[in-house]
N, C-alpha and C positions, 0 to 999 in steps of 0.2 A: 246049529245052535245047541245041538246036545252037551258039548260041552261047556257052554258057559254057565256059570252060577246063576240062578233065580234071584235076582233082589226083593226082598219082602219090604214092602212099606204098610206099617204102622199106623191105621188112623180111628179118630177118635168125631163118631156121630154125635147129632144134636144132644141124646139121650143120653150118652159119655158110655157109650157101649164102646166097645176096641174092635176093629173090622180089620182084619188083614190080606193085602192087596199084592199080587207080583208086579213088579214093575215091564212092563208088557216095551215100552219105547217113551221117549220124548222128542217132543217135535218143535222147531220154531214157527207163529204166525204172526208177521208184523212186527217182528222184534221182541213177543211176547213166548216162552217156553209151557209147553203145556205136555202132563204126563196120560199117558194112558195105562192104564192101571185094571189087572183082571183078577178074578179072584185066584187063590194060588193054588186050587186043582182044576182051572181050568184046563181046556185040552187045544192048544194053537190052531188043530183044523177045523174045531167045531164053528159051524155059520152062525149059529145062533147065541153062540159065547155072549154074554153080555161085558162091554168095556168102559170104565168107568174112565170121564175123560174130567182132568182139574188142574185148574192153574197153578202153576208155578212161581212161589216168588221165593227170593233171596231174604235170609234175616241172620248177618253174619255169617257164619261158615254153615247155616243151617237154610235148608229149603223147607219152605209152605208149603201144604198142598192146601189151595181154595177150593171150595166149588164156585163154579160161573153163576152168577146171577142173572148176566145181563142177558136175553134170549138173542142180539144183534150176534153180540162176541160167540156164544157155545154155535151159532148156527155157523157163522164166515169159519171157523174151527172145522166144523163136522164136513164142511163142502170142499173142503185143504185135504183132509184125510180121505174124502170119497174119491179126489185128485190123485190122491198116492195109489192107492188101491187099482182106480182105472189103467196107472202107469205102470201097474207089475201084473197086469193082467194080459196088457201088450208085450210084455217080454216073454 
């Protein structure tokens, strides 16, 4: 992964502060696309990295990033991802 470019995404909190995010992966659950997103000097092997996870929607050729609202959605989300996790941990 050393060679691939960092995507920086762009976003804009309640307070219209500007927060700028790497684009860490995107995952599908249920048909729905969800980015995970870390700050852009985080360090890939830190455990405690914090990763910010937000839905994905389409608006023309432009993607959204939501936050989850619903505590059902961000949780069936977090238990997909602790599934990947457990499947690279076997290999």
């Amino acid at each position: 992964m050393e060679n691939e470019e960092k995507q920086l995404i762009e976003t804009v909190d309640e307070e219209g502060n500007v927060i700028n995010f790497e684009l860490f992966d995107i995952i599908e659950v249920d048909g729905q696309e969800y980015a995970l997103l870390l700050p852009p000097d985080a360090e890939e092997e830190s455990e405690d990295g914090e990763i910010l996870l937000m839905r994905l929607t389409k608006d023309g050729d432009d993607y959204l990033f939501e936050t989850i609202e619903d505590d059902d959605e961000f949780n069936k989300v977090e238990e997909y991802i602790k599934t990947l996790e457990d499947e690279d941990e076997e290999e």
